[in-house]
ZAMARGU-4260 file (C-alpha; in steps of 0.2 Angstrom, whole numbers, plus 5000, padded with zeros to 4 digits):
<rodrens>
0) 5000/5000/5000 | 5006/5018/4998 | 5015/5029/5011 | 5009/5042/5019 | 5018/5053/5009
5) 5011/5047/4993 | 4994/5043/4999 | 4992/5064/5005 | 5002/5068/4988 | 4985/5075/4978
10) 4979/5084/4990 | 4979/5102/4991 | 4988/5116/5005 | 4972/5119/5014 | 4968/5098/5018
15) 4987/5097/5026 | 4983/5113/5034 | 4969/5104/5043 | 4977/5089/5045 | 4990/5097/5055
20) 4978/5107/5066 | 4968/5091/5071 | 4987/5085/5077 | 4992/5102/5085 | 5005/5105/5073
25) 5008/5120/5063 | 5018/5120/5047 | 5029/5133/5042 | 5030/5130/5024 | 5018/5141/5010
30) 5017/5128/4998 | 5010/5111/4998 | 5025/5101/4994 | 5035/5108/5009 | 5021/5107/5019
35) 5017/5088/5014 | 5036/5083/5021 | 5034/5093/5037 | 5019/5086/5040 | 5023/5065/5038
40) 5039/5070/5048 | 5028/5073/5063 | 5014/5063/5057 | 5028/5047/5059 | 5034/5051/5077
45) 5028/5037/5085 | 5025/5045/5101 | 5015/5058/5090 | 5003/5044/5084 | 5002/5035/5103
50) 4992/5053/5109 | 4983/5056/5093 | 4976/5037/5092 | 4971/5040/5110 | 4962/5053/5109
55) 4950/5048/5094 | 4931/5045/5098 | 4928/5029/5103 | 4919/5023/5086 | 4935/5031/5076
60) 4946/5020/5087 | 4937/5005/5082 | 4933/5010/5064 | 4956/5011/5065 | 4958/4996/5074
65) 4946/4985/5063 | 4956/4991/5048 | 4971/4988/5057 | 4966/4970/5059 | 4960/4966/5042
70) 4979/4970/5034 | 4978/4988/5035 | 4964/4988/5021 | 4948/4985/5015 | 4935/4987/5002
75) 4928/5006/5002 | 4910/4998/5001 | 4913/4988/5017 | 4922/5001/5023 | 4907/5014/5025
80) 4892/5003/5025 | 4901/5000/5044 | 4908/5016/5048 | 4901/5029/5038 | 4907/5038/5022
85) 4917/5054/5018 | 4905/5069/5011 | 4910/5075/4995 | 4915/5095/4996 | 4926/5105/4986
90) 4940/5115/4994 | 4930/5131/4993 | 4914/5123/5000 | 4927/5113/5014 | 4935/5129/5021
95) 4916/5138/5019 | 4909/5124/5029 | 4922/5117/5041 | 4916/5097/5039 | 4931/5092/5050
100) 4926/5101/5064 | 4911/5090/5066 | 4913/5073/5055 | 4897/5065/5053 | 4905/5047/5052
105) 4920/5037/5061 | 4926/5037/5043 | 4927/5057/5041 | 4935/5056/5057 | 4949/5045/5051
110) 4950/5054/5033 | 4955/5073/5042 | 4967/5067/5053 | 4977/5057/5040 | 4973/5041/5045
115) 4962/5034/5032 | 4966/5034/5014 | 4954/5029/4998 | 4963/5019/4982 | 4961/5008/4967
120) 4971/4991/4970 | 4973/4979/4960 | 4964/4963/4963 | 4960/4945/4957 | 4943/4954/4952
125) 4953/4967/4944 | 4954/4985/4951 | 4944/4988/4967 | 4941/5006/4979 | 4950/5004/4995
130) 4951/5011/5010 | 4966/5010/5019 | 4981/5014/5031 | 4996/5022/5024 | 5010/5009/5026
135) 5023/5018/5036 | 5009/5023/5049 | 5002/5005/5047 | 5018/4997/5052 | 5020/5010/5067
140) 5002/5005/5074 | 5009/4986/5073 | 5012/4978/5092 | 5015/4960/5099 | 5000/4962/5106
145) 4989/4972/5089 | 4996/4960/5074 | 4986/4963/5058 | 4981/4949/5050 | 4972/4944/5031
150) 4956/4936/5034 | 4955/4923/5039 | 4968/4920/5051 | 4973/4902/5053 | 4974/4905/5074
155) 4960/4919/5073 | 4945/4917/5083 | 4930/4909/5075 | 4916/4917/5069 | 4899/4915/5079
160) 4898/4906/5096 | 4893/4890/5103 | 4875/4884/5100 | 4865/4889/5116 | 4853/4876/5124
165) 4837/4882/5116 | 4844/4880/5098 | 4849/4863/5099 | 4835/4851/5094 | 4828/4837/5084
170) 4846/4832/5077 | 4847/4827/5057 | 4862/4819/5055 | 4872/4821/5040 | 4874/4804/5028
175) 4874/4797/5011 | 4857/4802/5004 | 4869/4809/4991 | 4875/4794/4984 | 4855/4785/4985
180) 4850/4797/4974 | 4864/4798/4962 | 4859/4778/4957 | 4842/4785/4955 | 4845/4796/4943
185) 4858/4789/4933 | 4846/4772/4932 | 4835/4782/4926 | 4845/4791/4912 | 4852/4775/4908
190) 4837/4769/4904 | 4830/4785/4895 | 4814/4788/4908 | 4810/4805/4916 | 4820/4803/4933
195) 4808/4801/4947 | 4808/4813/4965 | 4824/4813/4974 | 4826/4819/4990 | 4840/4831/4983
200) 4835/4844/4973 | 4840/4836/4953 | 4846/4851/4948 | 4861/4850/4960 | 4860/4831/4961
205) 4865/4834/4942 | 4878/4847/4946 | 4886/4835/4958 | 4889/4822/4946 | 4896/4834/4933
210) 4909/4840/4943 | 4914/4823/4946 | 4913/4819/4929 | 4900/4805/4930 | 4889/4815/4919
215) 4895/4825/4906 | 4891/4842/4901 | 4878/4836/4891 | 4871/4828/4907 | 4872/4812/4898
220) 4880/4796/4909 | 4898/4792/4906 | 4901/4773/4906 | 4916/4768/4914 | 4914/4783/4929
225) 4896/4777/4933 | 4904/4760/4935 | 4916/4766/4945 | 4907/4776/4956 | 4896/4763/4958
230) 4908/4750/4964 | 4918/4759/4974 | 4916/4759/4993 | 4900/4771/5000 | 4915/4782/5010
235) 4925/4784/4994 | 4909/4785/4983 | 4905/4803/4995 | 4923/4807/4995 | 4926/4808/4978
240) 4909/4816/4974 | 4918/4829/4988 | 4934/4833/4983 | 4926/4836/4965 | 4914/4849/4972
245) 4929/4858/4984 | 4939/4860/4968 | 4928/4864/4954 | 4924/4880/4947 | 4909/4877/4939
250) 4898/4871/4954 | 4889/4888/4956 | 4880/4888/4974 | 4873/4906/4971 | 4867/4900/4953
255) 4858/4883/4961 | 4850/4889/4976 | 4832/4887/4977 | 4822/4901/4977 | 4830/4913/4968
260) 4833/4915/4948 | 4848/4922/4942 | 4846/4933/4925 | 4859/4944/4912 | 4878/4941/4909
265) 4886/4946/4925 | 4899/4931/4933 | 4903/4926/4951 | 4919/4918/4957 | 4910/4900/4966
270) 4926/4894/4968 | 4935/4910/4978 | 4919/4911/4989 | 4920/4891/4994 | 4938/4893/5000
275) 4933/4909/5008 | 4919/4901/5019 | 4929/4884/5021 | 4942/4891/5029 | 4930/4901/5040
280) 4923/4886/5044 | 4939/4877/5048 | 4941/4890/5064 | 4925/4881/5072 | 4929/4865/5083
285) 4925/4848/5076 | 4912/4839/5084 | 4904/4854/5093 | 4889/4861/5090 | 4889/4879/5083
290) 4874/4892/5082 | 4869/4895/5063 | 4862/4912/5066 | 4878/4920/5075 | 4889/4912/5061
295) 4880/4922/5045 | 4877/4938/5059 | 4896/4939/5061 | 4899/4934/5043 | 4888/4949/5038
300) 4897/4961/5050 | 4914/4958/5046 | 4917/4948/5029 | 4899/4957/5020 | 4905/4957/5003
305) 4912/4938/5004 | 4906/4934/4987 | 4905/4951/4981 | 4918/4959/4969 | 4922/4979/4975
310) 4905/4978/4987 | 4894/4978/4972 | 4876/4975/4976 | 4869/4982/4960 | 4874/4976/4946
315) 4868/4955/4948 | 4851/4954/4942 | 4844/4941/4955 | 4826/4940/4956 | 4814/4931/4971
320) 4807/4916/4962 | 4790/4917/4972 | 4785/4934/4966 | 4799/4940/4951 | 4804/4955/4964
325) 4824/4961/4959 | 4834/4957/4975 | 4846/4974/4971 | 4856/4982/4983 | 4862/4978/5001
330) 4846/4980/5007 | 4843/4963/5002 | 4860/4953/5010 | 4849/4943/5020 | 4837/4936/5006
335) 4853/4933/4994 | 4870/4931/5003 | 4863/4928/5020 | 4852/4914/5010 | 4866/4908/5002
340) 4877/4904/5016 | 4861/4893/5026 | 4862/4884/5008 | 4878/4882/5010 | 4876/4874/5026
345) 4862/4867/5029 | 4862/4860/5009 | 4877/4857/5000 | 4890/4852/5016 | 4874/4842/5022
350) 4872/4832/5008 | 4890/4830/5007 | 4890/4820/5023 | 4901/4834/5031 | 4891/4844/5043
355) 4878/4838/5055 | 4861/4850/5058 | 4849/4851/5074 | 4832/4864/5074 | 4826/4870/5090
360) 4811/4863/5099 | 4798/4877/5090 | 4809/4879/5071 | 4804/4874/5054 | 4822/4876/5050
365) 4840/4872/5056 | 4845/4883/5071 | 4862/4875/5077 | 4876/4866/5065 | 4889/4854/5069
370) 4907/4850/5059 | 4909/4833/5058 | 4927/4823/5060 | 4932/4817/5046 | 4943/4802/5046
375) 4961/4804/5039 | 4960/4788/5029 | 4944/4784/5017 | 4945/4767/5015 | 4932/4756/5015
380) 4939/4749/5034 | 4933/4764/5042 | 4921/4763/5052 | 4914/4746/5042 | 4898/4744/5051
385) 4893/4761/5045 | 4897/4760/5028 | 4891/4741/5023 | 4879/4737/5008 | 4874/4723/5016
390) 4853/4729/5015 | 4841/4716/5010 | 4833/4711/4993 | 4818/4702/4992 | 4805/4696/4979
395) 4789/4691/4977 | 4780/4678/4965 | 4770/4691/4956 | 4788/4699/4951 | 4789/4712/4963
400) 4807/4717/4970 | 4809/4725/4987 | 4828/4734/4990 | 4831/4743/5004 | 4841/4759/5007
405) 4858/4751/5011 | 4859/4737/4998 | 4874/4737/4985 | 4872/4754/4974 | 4879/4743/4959
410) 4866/4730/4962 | 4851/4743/4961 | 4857/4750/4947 | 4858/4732/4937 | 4838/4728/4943
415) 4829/4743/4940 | 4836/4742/4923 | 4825/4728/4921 | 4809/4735/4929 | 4795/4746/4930
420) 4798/4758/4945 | 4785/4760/4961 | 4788/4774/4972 | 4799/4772/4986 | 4792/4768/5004
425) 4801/4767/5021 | 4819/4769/5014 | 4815/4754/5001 | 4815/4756/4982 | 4802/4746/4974
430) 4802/4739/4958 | 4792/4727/4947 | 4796/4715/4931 | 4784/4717/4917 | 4785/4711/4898
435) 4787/4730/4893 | 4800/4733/4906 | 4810/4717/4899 | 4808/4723/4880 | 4816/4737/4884
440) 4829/4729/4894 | 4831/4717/4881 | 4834/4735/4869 | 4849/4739/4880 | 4856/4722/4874
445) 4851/4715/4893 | 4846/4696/4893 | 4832/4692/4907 | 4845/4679/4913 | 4855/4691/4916
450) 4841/4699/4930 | 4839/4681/4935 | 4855/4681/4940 | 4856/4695/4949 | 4842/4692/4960
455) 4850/4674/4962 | 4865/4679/4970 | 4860/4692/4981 | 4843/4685/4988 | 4854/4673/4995
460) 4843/4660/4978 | 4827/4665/4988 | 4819/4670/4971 | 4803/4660/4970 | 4800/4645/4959
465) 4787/4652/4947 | 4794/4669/4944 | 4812/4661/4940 | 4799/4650/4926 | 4792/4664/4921
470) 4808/4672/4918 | 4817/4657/4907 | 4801/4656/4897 | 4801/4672/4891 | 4820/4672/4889
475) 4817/4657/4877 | 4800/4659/4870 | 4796/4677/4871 | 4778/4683/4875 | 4766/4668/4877
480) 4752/4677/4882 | 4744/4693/4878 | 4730/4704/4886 | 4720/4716/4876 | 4707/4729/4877
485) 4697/4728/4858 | 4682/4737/4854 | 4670/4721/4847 | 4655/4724/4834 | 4641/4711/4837
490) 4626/4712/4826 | 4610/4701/4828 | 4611/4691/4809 | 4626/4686/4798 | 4619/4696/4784
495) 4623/4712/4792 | 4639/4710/4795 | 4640/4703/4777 | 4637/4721/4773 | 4647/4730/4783
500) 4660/4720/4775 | 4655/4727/4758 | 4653/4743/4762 | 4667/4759/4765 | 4667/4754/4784
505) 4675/4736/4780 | 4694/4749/4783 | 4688/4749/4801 | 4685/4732/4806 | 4697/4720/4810
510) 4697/4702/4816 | 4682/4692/4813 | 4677/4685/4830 | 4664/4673/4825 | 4649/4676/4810
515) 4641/4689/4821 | 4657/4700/4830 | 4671/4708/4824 | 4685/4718/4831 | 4684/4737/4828
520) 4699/4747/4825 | 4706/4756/4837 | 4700/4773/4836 | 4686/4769/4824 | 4671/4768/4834
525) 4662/4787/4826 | 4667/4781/4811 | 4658/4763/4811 | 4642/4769/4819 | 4642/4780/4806
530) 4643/4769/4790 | 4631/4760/4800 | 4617/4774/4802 | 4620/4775/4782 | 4614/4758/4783
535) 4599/4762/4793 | 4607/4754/4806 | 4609/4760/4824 | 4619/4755/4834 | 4618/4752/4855
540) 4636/4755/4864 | 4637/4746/4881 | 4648/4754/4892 | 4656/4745/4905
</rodrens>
């Protein structure tokens, strides 16, 4: 950052002038560049600065000392949205009007004595407006005991406080609903059907998959990674899915939370803000449990503008889902980036199996949140009662299979190929096997033997007798019976339907049942009883 001397550079005679009465100094020199190095020689005597730091109003102490702590600078929007701004006045107007002699903001305060300082910097954002601290005065400031530090600090205190008695609750543990949900879908996009409800939103089910690569951009199933990811160990399955997500920069959180539609060309940086709010999270102790509210209070306080670039609330167009309003300006923190950082929590790190939640007695919604330990080793022998596939599969004569929740991902995947799917009840996915879900299967270049199989060797050969009949048969003989719903024609003499047959209705009728019924076309109904009425025939329909 610039010197004090560089950063007073621009300004005119009369601002040093007033600089130097707010430190009880008087300069000597008539011109400004004269004055400017008599002024930072006594600015820089660090007995000089002791009395002058002590005898600033309370709220321009802490507006210093906050900036002090942040690295001796921070964004010029976060700066006054907590400690007021500067009014604009021209020197005639500012020696008319005398704003120094009764600053309206902590900010003004700082600005008249010298202290505070307002530049472009470049960022990773590009250029951004800073205030700061003029770096020889900065480094006079610095103590053992008053060390600046860019947030956040890897000893720093963490943000928020313990969770409190009535904010702990009803418990909901984090798991691997993540990885149930991900065979759902990618069963159902293997086998080209509309992807039924998951308990994870799809849109970020899909997101999650992309960024591992299972799905490609496309959203369309990558073989060899599904097959992967489907035989690997349910701790490395979440693991992998994990350390995709922490390193992706395409996983938007802002862009796929619920509630809020994104519009226009503006970008964010997901990536930057994920590392941001993880390392702000890696300050709060494992295993304990931590109140939600305190964390985005302090997060708002301190870090505002954690996703956004130079303090901008204006220029993303983000509108409420529920009614279209535009969420602009920082007025609307709470709905957006407040949001944001529940979703955070209480979605994505859920779902990754990384942070348990608990809601007070009386809450719709988590109150308290809780970091879970994560083991230093992944494999599969951790914690092996935990992560087993060892749930039951059962089946029924009629061809109905039963699979519950913790059943080998890989196997679910293989059946349901197979079958017609029921909705899931109790934590077990239901499926069942009918001639139209074994044509398709058989599409796909799937053999019913191989679904035999399947069911064989991991019911434990508990498949019953006739369904394992039923099964071969149609392997070897295809479909030996057939139910149909037919429109039939019945008419009280032969000689009728003789004519029918003769006349331009005979395109409509189809398989003669006996010398009194035939089958009507499908769809052809209107059309028969009306060659029929050009007959002088009419015709009762029995509806059943």
């Amino acid at each position: 950052m610039p010197d004090l001397f560089h950063s007073l550079l621009k300004q005119d005679i009369g601002h040093l002038r007033i600089i130097a009465e707010l430190w009880g100094l008087e300069l000597t020199s008539p011109q400004a560049e004269g004055a400017l190095e008599e002024l930072c020689a006594s600015l820089l005597d660090p007995n000089l600065l002791a009395e002058i730091r002590a005898s600033l109003p309370p709220e321009a102490a802490s507006a210093l000392t906050a900036l002090a702590h942040a690295g001796g600078r921070l964004p010029w929007q976060t700066f006054t949205r907590r400690f007021g701004d500067i009014r604009q006045a021209g020197a005639a107007k500012r020696d008319r009007e005398k704003p120094y002699l009764h600053p309206v903001s902590p900010a003004e305060t700082l600005y008249y004595r010298g202290l505070l300082a307002r530049a472009f910097f470049d960022t990773q954002k590009g250029p951004q407006e800073f205030a700061y601290i003029p770096d020889d005065l900065l480094q006079l400031m610095q103590t053992e005991e008053e060390q600046p530090s860019q947030p956040p600090a890897s000893n720093s205190e963490p943000l928020g406080r313990p969770a409190s008695p009535g904010e702990r609750g009803r418990e909901l543990p984090a798991g691997d609903t993540l990885l149930n949900d991900a065979v759902t879908l990618l069963a159902a996009l293997r086998i080209g059907i509309e992807p039924p409800p998951t308990k994870i939103p799809q849109l970020i089910l899909r997101a999650f998959l992309q960024t591992a690569r299972i799905l490609n951009h496309q959203g369309t199933p990558q073989p060899e990674a599904v097959k992967q990811f489907l035989a690997a160990p349910r701790p490395q399955a979440l693991h992998l899915l994990q350390e995709a997500w922490q390193t992706s920069e395409t996983f938007n959180e802002l862009k796929l939370m619920p509630g809020i539609i994104c519009e226009g060309e503006w970008s964010n940086q997901p990536l930057e803000t994920r590392e941001f709010l993880l390392d702000l999270l890696g300050e709060i102790p494992e295993g304990k449990w931590w109140s939600l509210n305190a964390f985005i209070r302090d997060i708002k306080q301190k870090y505002a503008d954690f996703q956004r670039p130079a303090g901008d609330y204006d220029s993303w167009f983000i509108k409420r889902a529920a009614d279209g309003m535009y969420l602009r300006g920082f007025a609307h923190w709470d709905e957006v980036d407040g949001a944001l950082l529940r979703f955070f929590l209480c979605g994505v790190l859920h779902w990754l199996g990384l942070v348990d939640l608990s809601a007070a007695e009386s809450a719709t919604e988590p109150t308290a949140f809780k970091i879970k330990p994560q083991p230093e080793s992944q494999s599969p022998d951790v914690h092996p009662s935990t992560f087993e596939e060892n749930g039951k599969i059962t089946v029924s004569s009629n061809g109905r299979i039963s699979i519950e929740r913790t059943a080998p991902r890989v196997v679910r995947y293989q059946i349901s190929r197979f079958c017609e799917w029921d909705d899931p009840k109790d934590d077990v996915y239901r499926y069942h096997i009918t001639v139209h879900s074994l044509n398709k299967a058989r599409e796909q270049g799937l053999k019913a033997e191989h679904l035999l199989a399947l069911l064989v060797k991991h019911t434990d050969n508990k498949v019953p007798p006739p369904l394992v009949k039923a099964l071969k048969r149609w392997e070897a003989h295809g479909t030996e019976a057939r139910m149909e719903t037919q429109v039939v024609l019945r008419v009280s003499r032969p000689e009728v339907l003789e004519e029918m047959r003769k006349s331009k209705a005979a395109k409509f009728l189809g398989e003669m049942l006996s010398p009194t019924a035939v089958i009507v076309k499908s769809g052809a109904i209107q059309k028969v009883m009306e060659a029929l009425a050009e007959l002088g025939l009419l015709v009762e329909v029995e509806e059943k």
